[in-house]
C-alpha positions in Angstrom: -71.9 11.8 -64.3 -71.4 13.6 -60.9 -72.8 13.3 -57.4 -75.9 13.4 -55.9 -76.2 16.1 -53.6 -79.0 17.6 -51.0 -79.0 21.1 -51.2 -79.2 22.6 -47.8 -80.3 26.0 -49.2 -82.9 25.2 -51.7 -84.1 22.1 -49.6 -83.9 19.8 -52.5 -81.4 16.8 -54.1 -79.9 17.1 -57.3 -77.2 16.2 -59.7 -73.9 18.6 -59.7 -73.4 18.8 -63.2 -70.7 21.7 -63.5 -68.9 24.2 -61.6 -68.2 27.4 -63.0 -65.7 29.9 -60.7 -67.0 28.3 -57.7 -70.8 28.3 -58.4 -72.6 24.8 -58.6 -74.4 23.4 -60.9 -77.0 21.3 -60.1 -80.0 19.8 -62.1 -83.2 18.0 -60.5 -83.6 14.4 -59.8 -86.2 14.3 -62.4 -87.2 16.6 -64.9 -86.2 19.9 -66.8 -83.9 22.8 -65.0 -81.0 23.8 -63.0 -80.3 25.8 -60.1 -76.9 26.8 -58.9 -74.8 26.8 -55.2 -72.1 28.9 -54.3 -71.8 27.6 -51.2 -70.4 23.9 -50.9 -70.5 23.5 -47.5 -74.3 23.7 -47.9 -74.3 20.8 -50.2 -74.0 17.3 -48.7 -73.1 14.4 -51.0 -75.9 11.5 -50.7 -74.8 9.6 -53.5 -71.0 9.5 -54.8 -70.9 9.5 -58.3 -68.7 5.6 -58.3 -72.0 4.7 -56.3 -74.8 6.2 -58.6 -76.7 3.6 -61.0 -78.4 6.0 -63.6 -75.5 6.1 -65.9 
C-alpha cells in the first residue's frame, strides 16, 4: 500500500503503486487502470500511506 496522491497534471487522485526510473505509478481511486507521473513535484500527497484505511 502507498499514498494517496492528487495529480496536479492529470487533475485527478490516485494511489502510487510503483516507481520505475523515476516515473510514477499511479492507479485510480476506484476502478480499472493506471497512468504514470514523471514529475513528483506535481504530485501532492493527500493521504500518507500510515494514514490510509483501505488496506
Amino acid at each position: 500500500m502507498s499514498d494517496q496522491v492528487h495529480d496536479e497534471d492529470a487533475a485527478r487522485s490516485g494511489i502510487v503503486t510503483d516507481v520505475r526510473s523515476g516515473t510514477y505509478v499511479i492507479r485510480p481511486l476506484q476502478g480499472p487502470g493506471e497512468w504514470t507521473s514523471e514529475d513528483s513535484k506535481k504530485l501532492t500527497t493527500v493521504v500518507p500511506r500510515e494514514e490510509r484505511q483501505d488496506a
